[in-house]
C-alpha positions as CSV (number, residue, x, y, z in Angstrom):
1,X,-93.3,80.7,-45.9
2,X,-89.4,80.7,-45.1
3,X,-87.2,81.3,-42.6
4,X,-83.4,80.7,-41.7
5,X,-81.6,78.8,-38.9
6,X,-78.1,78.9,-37.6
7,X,-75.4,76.0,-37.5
8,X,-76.5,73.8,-34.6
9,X,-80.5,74.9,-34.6
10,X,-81.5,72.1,-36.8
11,X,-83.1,70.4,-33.9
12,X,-84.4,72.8,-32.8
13,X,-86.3,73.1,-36.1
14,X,-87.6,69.6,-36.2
15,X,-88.6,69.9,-32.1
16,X,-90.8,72.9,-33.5
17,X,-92.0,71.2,-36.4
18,X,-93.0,68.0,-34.1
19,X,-94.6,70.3,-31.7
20,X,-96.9,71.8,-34.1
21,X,-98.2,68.6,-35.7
22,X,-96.5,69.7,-38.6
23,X,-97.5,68.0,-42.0
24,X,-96.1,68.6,-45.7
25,X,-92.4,69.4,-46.6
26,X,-89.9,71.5,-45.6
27,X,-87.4,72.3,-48.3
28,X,-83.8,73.2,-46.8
29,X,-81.1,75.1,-48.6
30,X,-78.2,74.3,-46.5
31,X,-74.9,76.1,-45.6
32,X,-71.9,73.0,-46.8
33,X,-69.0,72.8,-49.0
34,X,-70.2,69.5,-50.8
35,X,-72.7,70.4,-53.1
36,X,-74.0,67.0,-52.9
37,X,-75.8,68.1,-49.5
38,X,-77.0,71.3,-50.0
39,X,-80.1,70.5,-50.4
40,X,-82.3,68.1,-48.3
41,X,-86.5,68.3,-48.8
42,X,-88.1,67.0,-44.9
43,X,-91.4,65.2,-45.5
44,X,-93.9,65.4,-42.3
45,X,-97.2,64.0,-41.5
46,X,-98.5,65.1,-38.1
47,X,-95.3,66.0,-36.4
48,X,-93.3,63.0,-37.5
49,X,-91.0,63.0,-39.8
50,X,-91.6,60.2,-42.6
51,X,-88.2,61.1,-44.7
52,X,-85.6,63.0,-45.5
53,X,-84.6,62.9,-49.1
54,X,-82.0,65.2,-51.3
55,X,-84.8,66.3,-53.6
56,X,-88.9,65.8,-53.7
57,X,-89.0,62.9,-55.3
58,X,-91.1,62.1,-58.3
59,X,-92.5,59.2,-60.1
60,X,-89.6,57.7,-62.2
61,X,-87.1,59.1,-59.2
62,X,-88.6,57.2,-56.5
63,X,-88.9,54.1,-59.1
64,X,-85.4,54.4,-60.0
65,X,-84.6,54.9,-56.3
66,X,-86.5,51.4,-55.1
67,X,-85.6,49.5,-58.0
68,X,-81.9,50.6,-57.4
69,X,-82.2,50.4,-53.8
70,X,-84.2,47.0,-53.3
71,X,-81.9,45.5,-56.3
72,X,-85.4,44.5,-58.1
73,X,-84.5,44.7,-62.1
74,X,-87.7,43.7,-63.3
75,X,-89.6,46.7,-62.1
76,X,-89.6,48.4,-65.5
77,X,-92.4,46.0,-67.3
78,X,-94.5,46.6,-64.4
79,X,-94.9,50.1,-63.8
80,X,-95.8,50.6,-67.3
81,X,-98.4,47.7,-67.0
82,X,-99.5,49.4,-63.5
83,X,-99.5,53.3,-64.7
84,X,-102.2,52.4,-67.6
85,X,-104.9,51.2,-64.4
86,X,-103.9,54.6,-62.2
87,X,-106.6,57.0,-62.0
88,X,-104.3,59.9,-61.4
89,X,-101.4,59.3,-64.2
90,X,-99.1,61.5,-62.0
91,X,-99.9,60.1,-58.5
92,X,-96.9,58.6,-57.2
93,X,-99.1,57.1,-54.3
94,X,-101.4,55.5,-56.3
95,X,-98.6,53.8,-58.4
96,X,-96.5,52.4,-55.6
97,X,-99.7,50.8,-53.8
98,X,-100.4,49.4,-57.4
99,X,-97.1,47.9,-57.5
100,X,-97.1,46.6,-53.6
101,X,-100.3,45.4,-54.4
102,X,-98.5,43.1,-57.4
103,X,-96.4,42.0,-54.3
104,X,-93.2,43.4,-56.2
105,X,-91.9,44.9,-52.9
106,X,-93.9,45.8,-49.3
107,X,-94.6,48.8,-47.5
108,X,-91.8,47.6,-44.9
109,X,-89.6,47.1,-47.6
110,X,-90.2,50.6,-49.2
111,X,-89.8,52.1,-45.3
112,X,-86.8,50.6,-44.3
113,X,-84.6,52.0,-47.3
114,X,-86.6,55.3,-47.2
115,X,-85.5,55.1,-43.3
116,X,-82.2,54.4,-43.8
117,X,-82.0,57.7,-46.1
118,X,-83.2,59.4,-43.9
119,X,-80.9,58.7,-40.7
120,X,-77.6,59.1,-43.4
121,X,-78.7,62.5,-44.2
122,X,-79.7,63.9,-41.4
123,X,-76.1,62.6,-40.5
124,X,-74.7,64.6,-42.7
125,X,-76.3,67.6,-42.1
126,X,-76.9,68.1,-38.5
127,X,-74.5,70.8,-38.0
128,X,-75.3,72.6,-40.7
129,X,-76.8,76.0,-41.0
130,X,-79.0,77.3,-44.0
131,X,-82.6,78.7,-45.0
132,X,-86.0,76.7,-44.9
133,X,-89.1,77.0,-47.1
134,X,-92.2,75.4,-45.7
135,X,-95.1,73.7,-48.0
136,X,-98.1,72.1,-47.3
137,X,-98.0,69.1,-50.2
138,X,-96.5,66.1,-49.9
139,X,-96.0,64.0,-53.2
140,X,-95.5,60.4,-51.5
141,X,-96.6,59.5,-47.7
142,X,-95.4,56.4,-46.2
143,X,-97.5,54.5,-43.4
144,X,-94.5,54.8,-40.8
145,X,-93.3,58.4,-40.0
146,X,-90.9,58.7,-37.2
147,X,-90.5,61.0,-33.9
148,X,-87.8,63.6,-33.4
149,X,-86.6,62.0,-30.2
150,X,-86.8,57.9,-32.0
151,X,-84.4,59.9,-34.6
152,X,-81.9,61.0,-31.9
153,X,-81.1,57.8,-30.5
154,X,-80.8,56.1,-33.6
155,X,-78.2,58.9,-34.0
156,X,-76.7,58.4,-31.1
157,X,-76.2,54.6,-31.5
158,X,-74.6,55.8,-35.1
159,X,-72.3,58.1,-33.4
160,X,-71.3,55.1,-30.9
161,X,-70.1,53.2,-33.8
162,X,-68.3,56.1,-35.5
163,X,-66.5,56.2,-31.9
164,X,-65.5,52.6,-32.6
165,X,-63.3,53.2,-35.8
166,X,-62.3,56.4,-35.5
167,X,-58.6,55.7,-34.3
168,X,-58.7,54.0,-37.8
169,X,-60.9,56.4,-39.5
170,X,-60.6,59.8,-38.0
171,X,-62.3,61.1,-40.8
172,X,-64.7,60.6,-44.7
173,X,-61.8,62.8,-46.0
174,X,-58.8,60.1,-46.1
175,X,-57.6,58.7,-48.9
176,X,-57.3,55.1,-49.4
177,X,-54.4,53.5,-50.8
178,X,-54.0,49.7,-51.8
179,X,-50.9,48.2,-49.0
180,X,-48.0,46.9,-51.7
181,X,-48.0,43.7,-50.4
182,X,-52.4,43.2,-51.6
183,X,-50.6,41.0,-54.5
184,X,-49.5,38.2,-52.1
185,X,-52.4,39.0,-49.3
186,X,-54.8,36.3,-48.8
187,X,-58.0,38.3,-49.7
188,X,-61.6,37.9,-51.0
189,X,-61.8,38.1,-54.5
190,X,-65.0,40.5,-54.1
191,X,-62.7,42.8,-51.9
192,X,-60.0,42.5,-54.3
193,X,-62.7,43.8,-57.4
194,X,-64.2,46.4,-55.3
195,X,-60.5,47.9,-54.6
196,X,-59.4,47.4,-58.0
197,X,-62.4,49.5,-59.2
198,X,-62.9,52.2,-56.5
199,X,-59.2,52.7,-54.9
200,X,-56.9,54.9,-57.2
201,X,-55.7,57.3,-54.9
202,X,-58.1,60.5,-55.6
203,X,-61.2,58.8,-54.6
204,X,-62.0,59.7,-50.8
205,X,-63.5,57.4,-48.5
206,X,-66.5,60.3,-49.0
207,X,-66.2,60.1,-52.5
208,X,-66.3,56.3,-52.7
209,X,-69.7,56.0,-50.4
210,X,-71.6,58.9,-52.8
211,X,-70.5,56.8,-56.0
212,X,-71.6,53.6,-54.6
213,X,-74.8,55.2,-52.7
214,X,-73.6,53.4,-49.5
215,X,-74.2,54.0,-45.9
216,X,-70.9,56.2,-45.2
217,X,-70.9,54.3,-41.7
218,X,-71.0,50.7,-43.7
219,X,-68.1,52.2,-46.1
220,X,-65.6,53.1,-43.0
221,X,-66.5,50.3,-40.9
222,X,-65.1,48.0,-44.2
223,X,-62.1,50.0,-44.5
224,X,-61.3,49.9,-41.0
225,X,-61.3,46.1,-41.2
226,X,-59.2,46.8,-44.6
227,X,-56.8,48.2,-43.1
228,X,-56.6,46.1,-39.8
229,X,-55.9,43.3,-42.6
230,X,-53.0,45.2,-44.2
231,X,-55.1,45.6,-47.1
232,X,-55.1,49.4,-47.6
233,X,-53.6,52.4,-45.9
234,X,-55.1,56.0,-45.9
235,X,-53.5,59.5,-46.5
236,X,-54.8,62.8,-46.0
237,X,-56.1,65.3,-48.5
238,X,-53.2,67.4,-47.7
239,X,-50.8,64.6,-47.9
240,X,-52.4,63.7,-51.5
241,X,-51.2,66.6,-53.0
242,X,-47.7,65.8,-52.7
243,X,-46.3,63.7,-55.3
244,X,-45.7,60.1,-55.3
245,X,-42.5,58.7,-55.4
246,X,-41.8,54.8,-55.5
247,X,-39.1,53.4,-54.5
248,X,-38.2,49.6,-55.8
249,X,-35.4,48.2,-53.8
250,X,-35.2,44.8,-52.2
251,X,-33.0,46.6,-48.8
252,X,-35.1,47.4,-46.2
253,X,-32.6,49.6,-45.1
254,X,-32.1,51.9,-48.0
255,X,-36.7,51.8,-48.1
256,X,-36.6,53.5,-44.6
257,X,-33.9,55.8,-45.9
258,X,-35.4,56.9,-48.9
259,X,-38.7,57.3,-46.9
260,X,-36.3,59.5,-44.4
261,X,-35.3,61.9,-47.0
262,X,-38.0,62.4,-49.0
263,X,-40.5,62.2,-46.6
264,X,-40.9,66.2,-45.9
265,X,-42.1,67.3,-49.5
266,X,-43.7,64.2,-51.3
267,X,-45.2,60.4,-50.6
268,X,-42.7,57.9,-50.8
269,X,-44.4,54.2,-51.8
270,X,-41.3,51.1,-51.1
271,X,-41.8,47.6,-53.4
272,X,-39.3,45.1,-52.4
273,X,-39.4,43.2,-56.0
274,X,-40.3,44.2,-59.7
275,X,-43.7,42.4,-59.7
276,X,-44.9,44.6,-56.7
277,X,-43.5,48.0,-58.0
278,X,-45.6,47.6,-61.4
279,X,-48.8,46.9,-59.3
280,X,-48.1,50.0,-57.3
281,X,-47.4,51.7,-60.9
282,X,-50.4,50.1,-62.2
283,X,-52.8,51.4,-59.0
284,X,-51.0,55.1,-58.2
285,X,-50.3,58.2,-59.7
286,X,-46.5,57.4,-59.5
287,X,-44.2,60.8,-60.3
288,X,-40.8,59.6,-59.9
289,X,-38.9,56.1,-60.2
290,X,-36.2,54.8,-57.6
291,X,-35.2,51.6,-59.1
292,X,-32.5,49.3,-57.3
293,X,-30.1,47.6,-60.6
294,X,-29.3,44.3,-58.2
295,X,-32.5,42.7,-57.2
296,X,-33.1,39.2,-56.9
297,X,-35.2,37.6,-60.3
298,X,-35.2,40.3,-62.3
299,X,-32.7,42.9,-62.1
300,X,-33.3,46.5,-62.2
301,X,-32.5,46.8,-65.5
302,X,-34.5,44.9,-67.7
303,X,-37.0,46.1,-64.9
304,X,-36.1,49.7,-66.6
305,X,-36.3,48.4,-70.3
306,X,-40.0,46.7,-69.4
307,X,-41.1,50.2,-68.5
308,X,-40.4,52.2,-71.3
309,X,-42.1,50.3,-73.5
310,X,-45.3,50.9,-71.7
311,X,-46.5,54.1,-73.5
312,X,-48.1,55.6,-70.3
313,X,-44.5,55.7,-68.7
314,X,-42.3,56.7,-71.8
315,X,-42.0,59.9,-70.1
316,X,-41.8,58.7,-66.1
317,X,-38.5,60.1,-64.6
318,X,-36.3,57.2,-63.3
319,X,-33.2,57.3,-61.3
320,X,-31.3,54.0,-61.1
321,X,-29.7,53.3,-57.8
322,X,-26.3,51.1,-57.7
323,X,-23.1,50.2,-55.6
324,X,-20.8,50.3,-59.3
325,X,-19.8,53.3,-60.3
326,X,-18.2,52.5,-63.7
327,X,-18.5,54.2,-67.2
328,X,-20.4,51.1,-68.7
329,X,-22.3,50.2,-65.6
330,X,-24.1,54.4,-65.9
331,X,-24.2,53.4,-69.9
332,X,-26.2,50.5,-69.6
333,X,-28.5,52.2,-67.3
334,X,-28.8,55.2,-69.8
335,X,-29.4,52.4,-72.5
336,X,-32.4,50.9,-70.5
337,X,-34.2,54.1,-70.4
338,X,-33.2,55.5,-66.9
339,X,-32.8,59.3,-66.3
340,X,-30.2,59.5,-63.9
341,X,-27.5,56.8,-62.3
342,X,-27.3,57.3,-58.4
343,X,-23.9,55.2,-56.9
344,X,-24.4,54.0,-53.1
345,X,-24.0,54.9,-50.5
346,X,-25.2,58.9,-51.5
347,X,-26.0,61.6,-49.8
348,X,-29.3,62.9,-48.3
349,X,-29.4,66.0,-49.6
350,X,-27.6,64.7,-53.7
351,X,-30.8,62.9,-53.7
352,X,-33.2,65.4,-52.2
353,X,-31.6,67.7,-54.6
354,X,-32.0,65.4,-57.9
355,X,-35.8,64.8,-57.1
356,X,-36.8,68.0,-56.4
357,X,-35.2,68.8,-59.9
358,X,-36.9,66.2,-62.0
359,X,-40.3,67.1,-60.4
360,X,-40.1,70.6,-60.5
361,X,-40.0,71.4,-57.0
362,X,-38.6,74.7,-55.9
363,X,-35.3,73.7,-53.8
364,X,-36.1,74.7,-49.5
365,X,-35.1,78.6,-48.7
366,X,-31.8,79.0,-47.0
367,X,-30.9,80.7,-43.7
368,X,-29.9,84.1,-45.7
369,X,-32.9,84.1,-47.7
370,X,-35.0,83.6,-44.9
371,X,-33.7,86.2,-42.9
372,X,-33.9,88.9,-45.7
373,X,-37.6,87.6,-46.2
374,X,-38.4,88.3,-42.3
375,X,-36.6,91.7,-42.5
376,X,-38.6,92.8,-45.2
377,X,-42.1,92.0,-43.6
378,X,-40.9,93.5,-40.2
379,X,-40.4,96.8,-42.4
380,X,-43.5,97.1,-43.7
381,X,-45.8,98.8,-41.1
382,X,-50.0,99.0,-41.4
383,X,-51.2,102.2,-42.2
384,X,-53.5,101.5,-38.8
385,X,-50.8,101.5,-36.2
386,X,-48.9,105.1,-38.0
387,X,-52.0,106.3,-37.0
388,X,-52.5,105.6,-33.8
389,X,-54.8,102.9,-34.4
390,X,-54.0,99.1,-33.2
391,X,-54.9,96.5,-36.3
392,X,-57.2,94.8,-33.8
393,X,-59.0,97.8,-32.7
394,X,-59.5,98.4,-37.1
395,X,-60.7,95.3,-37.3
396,X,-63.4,94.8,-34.4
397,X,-64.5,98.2,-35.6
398,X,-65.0,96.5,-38.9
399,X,-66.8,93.5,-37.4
400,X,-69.2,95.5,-35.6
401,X,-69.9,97.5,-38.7
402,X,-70.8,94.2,-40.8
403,X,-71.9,92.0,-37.7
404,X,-75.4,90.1,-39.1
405,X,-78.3,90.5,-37.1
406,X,-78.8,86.9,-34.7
407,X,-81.4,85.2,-34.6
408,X,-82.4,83.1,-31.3
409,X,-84.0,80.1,-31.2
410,X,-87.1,81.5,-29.5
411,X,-87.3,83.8,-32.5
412,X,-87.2,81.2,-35.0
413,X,-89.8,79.2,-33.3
414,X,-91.9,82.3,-33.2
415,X,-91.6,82.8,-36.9
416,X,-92.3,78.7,-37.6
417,X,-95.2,78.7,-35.0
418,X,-96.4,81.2,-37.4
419,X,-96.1,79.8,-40.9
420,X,-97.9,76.4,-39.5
421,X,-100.6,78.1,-37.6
């Protein structure tokens, strides 16, 4: 018994399901780009829904789950003393009212996490189309089971709270970054471990809630408060992919310049001293070095020398930035290990130019090649139009050809009134 629903029927599915008295599971095979969520297994008991869960859960995965879940790390001993009394060796029921009955957790314990689940992932997948398959057996049944309207305003109160931090947190997909200045930030050390741990500048905000199994809502409402502390700072995915350039220089002047120039085709990350600049190194995929030779405590060039002898860095590019321009002053910075030797004030487009070249970044197309490029594509003509036939009329004529066959609402419920009957 199976069926399919669109992107934005889901509620109309469980509606149907609660107005059928609907009990056993509905396995859903859902339409998403994280594979993560594709799949989601409903668990019902007279039209209420008593979980939603990513798949049907088991003995040792529901075990795992609680012990995880309820941070209980003495479970182990007992489940293997409880599963010798179980009359059915495989009944998960059985074995968690054994071990409620040993007073290791409660049946309100065991429903609130099993609740919680359930509100994340429906979360996650409510706008989601895919393809159901409905069954009749249910491997674990909770006392508590919850209606379809109960559901939406908890979702609603959740969506109220998402409202809150989204000027901070428009989105799961940003990227958090540790602020340079975390070093001399009065901070909690546990906040201080946890961004040590989870923040490298990969990791989503997504990422870090699967890898923790938290509540993505908890997750963003931290890093909101994060970042309203200067603690961390967020780029995009698309903004990720651009490499990362720091600059150490102790002018805030020549910081917002550098951030100026480069700006258009890669991150720029500014450290005002040396011991901020190797934290940034430490913590970020750093591509390129700007390092300043005259800085207070310890000059750029020693600041050079400490670097290459860290083997993950041998190879970092660095271009040394300076007001002297003389033949020993560009010999000692070639002895310390830098690259290039920059003299201030430069041009814009010198240094544009030199860190395209040591990242291997083709250089921006010119007016000429630009127009050449648009003459050549206004040349080309579509086979369609020489024949009398507009691109958009050969395409709708396409879509109609290939358009899938809908399916209403009405027909859906027809089709799940008749797998429950």
């Amino acid at each position: 018994m199976q069926g399919k629903f669109h992107n934005q029927q889901l509620l109309a599915l469980l509606k149907k399901l609660e107005s059928v008295a609907f009990s056993g599971t509905v396995n859903l095979d859902l339409e998403i780009k994280d594979q993560n969520l594709s799949k989601c297994i409903l668990a019902w008991r007279n039209g209420s829904l008593m979980y939603a869960v990513p798949c049907l859960p088991d003995i040792h995965a529901i075990i795992d789950f609680l012990e995880h879940k309820l941070h209980r790390q003495w479970i182990a001993p007992a489940v293997v003393f409880a599963s010798r009394q179980l009359k059915d060796e495989h009944s998960t029921q059985e074995l968690i009212e054994r071990l409620i009955a040993m007073e290791l957790f409660t049946w309100g314990e065991i429903e609130a996490v099993f609740y919680a689940q359930t509100i994340v992932r429906l979360e996650q997948i409510w706008e989601c189309g895919g393809s159901f398959q409905i069954e009749k057996n249910v491997n674990l049944e909770l006392r508590s089971a919850w209606k379809v309207g109960d559901l939406l305003l908890e979702l609603a109160h959740r969506k109220d709270r998402w409202a809150a931090i989204k000027p901070v947190i428009p989105s799961l997909k940003l990227i958090p970054m540790i602020a340079t200045a975390t070093e001399s930030s009065p901070m909690p050390h546990s906040v201080k471990k946890h961004l040590v741990e989870w923040v490298d500048g990969k990791r989503s905000l997504c990422d870090i809630s699967q890898g923790l199994d938290k509540d993505p809502l908890q997750i963003a409402q931290f890093y909101a408060k994060w970042s309203k502390e200067k603690w961390v700072n967020f780029i995009s995915e698309e903004t990720n992919a651009m490499p990362l350039i720091l600059a150490i220089d102790d002018s805030a002047v020549v910081q917002q310049m550098i951030q100026r120039t480069l700006s258009s085709f890669c991150r720029v990350a500014v450290a005002s001293n040396a011991v901020d600049g190797l934290s940034v190194m430490y913590h970020q995929p750093v591509k390129l070095l700007l390092l300043d030779v005259m800085m207070p405590e310890i000059d750029g060039l020693e600041v050079c020398r400490t670097i290459r002898r860290m083997p993950q860095f041998s190879n970092l590019p660095i271009i040394m930035l300076t007001g002297k321009d003389g033949f020993f002053d560009k010999m000692k910075g070639k002895m310390a290990g830098s690259n290039e030797y920059i003299t201030k004030p430069f041009e814009a487009s010198s240094l544009k130019q030199l860190v395209r070249q040591y990242l291997n970044l083709p250089m921006p197309m010119t007016d000429s090649n630009a127009e050449a490029i648009s003459e050549t594509k206004t040349q080309a003509r579509s086979p369609a139009r020489s024949a009398g036939q507009t691109v958009d009329q050969l395409l709708g004529n396409r879509a109609t050809a290939c358009k899938p066959k809908d399916t209403s609402d009405d027909q859906m419920a027809t089709s799940i009134q008749y797998q429950c009957s």
